[in-house]
C-alpha positions as a Markdown table, in Angstrom:
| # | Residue | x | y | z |
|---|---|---|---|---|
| 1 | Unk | -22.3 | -0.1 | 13.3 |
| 2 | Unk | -18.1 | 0.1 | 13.3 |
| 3 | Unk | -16.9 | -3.5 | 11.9 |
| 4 | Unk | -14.5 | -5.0 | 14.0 |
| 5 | Unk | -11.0 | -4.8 | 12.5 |
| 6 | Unk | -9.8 | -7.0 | 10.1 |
| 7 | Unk | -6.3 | -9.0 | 9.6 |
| 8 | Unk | -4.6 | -6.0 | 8.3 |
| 9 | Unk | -5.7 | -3.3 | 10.7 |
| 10 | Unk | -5.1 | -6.3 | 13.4 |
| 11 | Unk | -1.8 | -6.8 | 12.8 |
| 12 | Unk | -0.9 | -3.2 | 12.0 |
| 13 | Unk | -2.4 | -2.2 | 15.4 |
| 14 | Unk | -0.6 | -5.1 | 17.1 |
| 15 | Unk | 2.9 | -3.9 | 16.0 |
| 16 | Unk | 2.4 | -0.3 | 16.7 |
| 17 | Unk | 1.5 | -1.3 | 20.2 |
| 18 | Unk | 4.6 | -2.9 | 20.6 |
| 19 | Unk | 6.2 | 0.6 | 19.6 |
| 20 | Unk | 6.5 | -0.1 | 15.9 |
| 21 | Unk | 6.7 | 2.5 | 13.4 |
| 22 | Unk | 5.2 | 0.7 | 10.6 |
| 23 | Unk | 7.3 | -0.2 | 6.9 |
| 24 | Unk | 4.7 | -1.1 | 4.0 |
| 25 | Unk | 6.8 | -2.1 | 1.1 |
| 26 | Unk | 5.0 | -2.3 | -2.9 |
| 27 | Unk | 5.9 | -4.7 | -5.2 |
| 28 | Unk | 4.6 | -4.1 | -8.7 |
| 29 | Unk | 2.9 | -8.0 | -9.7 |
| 30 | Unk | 4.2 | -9.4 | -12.6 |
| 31 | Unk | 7.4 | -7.4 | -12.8 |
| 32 | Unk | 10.0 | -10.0 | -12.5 |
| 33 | Unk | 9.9 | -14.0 | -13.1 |
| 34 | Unk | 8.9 | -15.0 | -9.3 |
| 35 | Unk | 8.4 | -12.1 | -8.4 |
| 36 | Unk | 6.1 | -13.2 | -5.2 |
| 37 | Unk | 9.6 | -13.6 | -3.6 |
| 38 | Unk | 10.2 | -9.8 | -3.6 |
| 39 | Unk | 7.0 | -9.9 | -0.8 |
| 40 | Unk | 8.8 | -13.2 | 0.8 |
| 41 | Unk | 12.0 | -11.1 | 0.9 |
| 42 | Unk | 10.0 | -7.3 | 2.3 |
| 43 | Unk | 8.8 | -9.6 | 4.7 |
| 44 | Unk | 12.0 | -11.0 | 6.2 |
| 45 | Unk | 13.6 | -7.9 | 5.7 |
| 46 | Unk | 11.0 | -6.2 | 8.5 |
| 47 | Unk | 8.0 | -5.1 | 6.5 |
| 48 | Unk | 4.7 | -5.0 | 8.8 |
| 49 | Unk | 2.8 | -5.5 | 5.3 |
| 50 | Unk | 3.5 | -5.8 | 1.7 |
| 51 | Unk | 1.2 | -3.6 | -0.8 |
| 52 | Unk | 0.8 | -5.5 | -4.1 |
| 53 | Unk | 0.4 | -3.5 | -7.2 |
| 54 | Unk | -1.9 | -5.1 | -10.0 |
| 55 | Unk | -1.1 | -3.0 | -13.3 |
| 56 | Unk | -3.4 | -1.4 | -14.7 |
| 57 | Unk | -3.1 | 0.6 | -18.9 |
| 58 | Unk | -3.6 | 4.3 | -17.2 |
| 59 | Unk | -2.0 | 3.8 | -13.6 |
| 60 | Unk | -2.9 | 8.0 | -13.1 |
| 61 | Unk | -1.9 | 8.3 | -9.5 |
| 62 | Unk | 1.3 | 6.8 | -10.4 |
| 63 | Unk | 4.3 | 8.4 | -11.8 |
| 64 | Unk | 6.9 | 7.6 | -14.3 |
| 65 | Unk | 9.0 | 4.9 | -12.1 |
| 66 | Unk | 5.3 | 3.1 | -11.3 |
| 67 | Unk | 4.4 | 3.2 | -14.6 |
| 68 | Unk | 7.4 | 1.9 | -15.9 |
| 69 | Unk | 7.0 | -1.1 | -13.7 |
| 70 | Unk | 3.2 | -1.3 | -14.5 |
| 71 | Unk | 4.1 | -1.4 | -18.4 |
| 72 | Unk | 6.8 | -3.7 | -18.0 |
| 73 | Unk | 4.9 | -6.7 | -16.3 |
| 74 | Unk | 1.7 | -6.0 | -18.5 |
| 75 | Unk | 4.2 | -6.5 | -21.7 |
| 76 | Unk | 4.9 | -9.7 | -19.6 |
| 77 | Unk | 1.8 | -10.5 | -19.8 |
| 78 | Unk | 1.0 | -9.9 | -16.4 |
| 79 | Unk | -3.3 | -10.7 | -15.5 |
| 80 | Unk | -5.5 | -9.8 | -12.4 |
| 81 | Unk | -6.2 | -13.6 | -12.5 |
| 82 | Unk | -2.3 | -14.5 | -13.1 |
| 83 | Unk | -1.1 | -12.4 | -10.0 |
| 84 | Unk | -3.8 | -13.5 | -7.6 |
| 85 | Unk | -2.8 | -17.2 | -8.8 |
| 86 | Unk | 1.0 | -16.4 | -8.5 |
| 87 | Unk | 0.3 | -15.9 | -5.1 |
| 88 | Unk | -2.1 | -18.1 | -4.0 |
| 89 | Unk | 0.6 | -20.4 | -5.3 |
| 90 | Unk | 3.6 | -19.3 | -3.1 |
| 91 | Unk | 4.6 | -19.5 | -0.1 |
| 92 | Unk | 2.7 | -17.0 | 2.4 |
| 93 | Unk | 5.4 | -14.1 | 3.2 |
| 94 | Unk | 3.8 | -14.1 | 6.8 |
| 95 | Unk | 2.8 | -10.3 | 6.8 |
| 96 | Unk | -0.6 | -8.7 | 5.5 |
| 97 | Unk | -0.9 | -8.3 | 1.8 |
| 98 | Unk | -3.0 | -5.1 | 0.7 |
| 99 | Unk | -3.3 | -5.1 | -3.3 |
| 100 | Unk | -3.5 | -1.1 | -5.1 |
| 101 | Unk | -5.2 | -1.3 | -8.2 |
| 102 | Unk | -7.4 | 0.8 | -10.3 |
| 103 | Unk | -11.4 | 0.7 | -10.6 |
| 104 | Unk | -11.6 | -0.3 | -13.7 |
| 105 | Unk | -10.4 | -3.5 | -13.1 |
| 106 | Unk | -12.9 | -4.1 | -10.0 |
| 107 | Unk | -15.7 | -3.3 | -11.6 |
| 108 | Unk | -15.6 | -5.4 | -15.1 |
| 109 | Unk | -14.6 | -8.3 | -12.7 |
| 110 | Unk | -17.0 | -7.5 | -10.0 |
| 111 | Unk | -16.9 | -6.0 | -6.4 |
| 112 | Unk | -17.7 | -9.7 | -5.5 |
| 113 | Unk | -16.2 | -11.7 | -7.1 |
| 114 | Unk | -13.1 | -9.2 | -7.5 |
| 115 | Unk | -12.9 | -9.0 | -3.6 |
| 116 | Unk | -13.2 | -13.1 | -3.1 |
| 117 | Unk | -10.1 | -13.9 | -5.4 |
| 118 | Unk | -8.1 | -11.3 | -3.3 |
| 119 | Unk | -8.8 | -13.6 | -0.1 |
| 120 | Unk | -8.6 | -17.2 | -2.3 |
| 121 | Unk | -4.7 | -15.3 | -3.1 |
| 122 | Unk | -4.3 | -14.4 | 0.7 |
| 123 | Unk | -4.9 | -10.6 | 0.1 |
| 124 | Unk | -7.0 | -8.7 | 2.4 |
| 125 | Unk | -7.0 | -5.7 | 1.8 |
| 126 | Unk | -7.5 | -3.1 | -1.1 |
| 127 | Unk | -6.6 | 0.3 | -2.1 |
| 128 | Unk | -8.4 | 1.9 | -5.2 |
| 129 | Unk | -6.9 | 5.4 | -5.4 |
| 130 | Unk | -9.3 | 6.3 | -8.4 |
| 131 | Unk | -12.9 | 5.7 | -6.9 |
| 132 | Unk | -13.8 | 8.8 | -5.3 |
| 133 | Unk | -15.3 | 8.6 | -1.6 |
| 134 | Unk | -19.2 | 9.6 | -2.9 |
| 135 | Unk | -19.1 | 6.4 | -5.2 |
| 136 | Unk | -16.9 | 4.2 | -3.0 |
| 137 | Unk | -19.6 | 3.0 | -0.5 |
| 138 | Unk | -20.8 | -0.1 | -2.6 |
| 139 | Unk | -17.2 | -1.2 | -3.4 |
| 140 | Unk | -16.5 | -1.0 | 0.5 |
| 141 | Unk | -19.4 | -2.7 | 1.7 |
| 142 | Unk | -19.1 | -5.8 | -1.2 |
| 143 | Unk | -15.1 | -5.7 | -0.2 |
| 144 | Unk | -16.6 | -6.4 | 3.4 |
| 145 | Unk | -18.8 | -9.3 | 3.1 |
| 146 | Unk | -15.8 | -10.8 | 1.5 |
| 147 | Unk | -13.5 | -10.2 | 4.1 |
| 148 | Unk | -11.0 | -7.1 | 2.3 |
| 149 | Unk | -10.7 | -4.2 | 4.1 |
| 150 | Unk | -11.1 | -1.0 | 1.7 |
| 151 | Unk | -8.5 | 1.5 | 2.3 |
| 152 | Unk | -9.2 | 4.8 | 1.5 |
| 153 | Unk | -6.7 | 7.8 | 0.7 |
| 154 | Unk | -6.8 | 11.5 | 2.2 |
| 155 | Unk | -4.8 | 14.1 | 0.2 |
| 156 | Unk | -3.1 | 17.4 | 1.7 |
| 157 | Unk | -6.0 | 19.2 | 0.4 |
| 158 | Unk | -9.1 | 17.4 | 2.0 |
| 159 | Unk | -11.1 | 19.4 | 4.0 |
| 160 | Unk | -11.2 | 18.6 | 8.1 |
| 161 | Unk | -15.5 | 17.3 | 7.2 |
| 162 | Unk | -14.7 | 14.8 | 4.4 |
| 163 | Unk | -10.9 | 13.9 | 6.4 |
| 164 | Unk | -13.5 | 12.7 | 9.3 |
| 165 | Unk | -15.1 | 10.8 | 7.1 |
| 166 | Unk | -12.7 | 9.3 | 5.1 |
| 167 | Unk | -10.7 | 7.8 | 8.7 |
| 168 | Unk | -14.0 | 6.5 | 9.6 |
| 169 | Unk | -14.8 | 4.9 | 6.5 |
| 170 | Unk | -11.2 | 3.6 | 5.8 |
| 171 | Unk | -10.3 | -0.2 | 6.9 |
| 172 | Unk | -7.2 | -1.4 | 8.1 |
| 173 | Unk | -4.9 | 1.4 | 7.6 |
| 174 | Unk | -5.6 | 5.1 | 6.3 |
| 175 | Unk | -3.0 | 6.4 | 3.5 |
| 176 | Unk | -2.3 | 9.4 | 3.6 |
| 177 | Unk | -0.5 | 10.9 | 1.1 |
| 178 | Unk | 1.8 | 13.4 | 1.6 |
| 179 | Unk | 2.2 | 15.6 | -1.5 |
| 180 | Unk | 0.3 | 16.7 | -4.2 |
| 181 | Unk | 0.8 | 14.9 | -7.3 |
| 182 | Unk | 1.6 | 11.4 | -8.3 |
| 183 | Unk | 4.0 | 8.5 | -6.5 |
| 184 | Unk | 7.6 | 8.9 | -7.4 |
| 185 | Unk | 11.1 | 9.1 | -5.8 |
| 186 | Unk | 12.1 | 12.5 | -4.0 |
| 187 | Unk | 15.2 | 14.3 | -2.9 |
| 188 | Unk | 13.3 | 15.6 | 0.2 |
| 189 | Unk | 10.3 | 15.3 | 2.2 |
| 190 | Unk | 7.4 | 17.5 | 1.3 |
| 191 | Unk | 6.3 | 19.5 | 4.5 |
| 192 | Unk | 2.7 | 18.5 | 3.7 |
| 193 | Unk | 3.8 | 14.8 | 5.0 |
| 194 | Unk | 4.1 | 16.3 | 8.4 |
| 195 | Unk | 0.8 | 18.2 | 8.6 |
| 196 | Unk | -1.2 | 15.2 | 6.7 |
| 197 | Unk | 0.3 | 12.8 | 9.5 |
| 198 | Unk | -0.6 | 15.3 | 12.3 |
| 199 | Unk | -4.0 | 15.7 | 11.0 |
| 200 | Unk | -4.5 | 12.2 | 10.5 |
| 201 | Unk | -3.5 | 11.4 | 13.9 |
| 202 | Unk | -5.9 | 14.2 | 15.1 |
| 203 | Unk | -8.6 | 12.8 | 13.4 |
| 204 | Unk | -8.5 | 8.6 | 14.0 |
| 205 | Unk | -6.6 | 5.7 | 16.3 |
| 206 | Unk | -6.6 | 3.6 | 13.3 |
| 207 | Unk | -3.0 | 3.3 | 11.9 |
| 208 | Unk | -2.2 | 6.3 | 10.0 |
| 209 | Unk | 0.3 | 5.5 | 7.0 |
| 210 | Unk | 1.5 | 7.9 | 4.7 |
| 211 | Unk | 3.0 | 7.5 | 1.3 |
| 212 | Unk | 3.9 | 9.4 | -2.2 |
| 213 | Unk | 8.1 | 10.4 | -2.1 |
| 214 | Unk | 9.3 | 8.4 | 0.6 |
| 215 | Unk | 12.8 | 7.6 | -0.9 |
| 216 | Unk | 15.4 | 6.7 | 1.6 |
| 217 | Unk | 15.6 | 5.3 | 5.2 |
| 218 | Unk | 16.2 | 8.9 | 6.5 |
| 219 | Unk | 12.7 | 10.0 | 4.9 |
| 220 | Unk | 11.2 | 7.2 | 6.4 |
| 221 | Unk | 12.2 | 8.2 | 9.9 |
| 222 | Unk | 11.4 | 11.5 | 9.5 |
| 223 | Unk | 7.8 | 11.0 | 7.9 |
| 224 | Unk | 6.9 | 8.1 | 10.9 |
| 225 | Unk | 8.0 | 10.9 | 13.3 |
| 226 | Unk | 4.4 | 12.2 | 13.2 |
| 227 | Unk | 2.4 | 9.1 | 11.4 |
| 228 | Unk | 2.5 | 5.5 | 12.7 |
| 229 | Unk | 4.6 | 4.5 | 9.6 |
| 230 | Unk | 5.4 | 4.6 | 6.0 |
| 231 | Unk | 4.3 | 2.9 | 2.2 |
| 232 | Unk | 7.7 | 2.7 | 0.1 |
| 233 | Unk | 6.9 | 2.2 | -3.6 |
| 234 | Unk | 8.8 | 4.1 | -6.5 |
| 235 | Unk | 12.5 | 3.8 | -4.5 |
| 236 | Unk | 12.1 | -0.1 | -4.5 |
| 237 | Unk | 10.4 | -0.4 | -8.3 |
| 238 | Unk | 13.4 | 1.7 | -10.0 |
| 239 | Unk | 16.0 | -1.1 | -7.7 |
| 240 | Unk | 13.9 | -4.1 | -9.9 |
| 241 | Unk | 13.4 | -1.8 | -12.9 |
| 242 | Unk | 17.0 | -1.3 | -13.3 |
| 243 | Unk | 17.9 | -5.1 | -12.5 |
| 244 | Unk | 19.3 | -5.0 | -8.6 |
| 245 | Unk | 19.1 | -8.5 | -7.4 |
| 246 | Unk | 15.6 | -9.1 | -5.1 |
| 247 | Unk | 18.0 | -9.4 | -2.2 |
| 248 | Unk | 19.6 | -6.5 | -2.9 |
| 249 | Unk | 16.1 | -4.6 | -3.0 |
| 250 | Unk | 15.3 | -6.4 | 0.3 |
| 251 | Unk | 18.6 | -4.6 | 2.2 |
| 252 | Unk | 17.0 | -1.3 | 0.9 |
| 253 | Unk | 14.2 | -2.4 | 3.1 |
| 254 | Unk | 15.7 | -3.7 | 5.6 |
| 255 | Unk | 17.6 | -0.4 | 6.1 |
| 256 | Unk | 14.5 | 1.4 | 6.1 |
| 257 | Unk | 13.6 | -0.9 | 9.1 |
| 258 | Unk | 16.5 | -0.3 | 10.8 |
| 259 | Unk | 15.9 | 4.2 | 10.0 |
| 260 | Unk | 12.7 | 3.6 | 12.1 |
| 261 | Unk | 13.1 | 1.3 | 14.7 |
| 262 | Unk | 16.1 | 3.8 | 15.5 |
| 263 | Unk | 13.0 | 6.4 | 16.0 |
């Protein structure tokens, strides 16, 4: 039986009825001192959610500028258990929170227990990039019972059969990513973000989101021409890496906003 839809997929749906494209925003935990304000500021600045990275040693999805970021708050001594408590400790930003980490981490914790501090820190939802879909059914159905929607990722080259199953499987959003290879900043959009969204879209009424290269407000627009809306990641990480103010990060967002409600 087809769960009901959760906070994230709630909300997501809410907005796009309204004729929102969607803005995800990523924040690397750790990174900065106070860095739950970067979600506070994504939030005012018009995200619909915030992703919330929890570095992991061998982040492989992620590219150089993720990385970077991922090595940087584990030098600060960044923790699973010290994230989730940084936010559970701040104020709410007001928007879903979806947390992208790595297996690894879930399973030495425990699906349980691993999905119950999410939603003690106000996170409900998850994205695990590196458990493939055969093995991912346990993780899903613990992530469940505790109230965290499992999103699940379909590349360019998944067949139509296993992209059915994926959108049915997924929770709150489905993330599609839009070129092969790993997240980082790109001068253009790959033409395979196009034909994921479209095949997405084809396949599932659950928001379809797609992520990996989205750089600049004018990518955003033209990805969310055929998807319901966009993750931003490396583009805002290099901004903090490099020592922009979290305001300053937060007009990058806020332009991206403004790129999509322009349509």
């Amino acid at each position: 039986m087809a769960l009901a839809p959760g906070p994230v997929e709630a909300a997501l749906r809410a907005a796009r009825s309204r004729g929102r494209k969607l803005l995800v925003p990523y924040v690397t935990g750790g990174l900065i001192e106070g860095w739950p304000l970067v979600a506070q500021a994504f939030a005012a600045a018009g995200a619909d959610a915030v992703e919330i990275g929890i570095p992991f040693s061998d982040p492989v999805m992620d590219g150089p500028t993720i990385q970077e970021a991922s090595a940087r708050a584990l030098h600060r001594g960044a923790t699973p258990e010290g994230i989730m408590a940084d936010l559970a400790g701040a104020d709410a930003p007001g928007v879903p929170l979806v947390a992208m980490t790595y297996y690894n981490l879930v399973f030495r914790t425990g699906h349980e227990r691993f999905a119950r501090r999410l939603v003690e820190a106000g996170v409900r939802g998850a994205i695990l990039p590196d458990l493939p879909l055969e093995e991912s059914a346990p993780w899903e159905a613990d992530a469940a019972r505790a109230g965290v929607e499992a999103v699940l990722l379909a590349a360019p080259v998944t067949p139509d059969d296993r992209l059915a199953e994926i959108c049915a499987r997924t929770r709150g959003f489905v993330y599609g990513v839009g070129l092969m290879g790993v997240t980082g900043e790109r001068t253009s959009v790959a033409a395979s973000a196009s034909t994921m969204a479209q095949r997405l879209k084809a396949a599932t009424d659950k928001p379809v989101l797609i992520g990996f290269g989205v750089s600049t407000p004018d990518q955003a627009r033209a990805v969310a021409a055929d998807a319901d809306g966009v993750v931003v990641a490396s583009a805002l990480m290099r901004r903090l890496l490099d020592g922009a103010p979290i305001d300053a990060v937060a007009e990058q967002v806020g332009a991206m906003r403004a790129a999509l409600d322009r349509g």
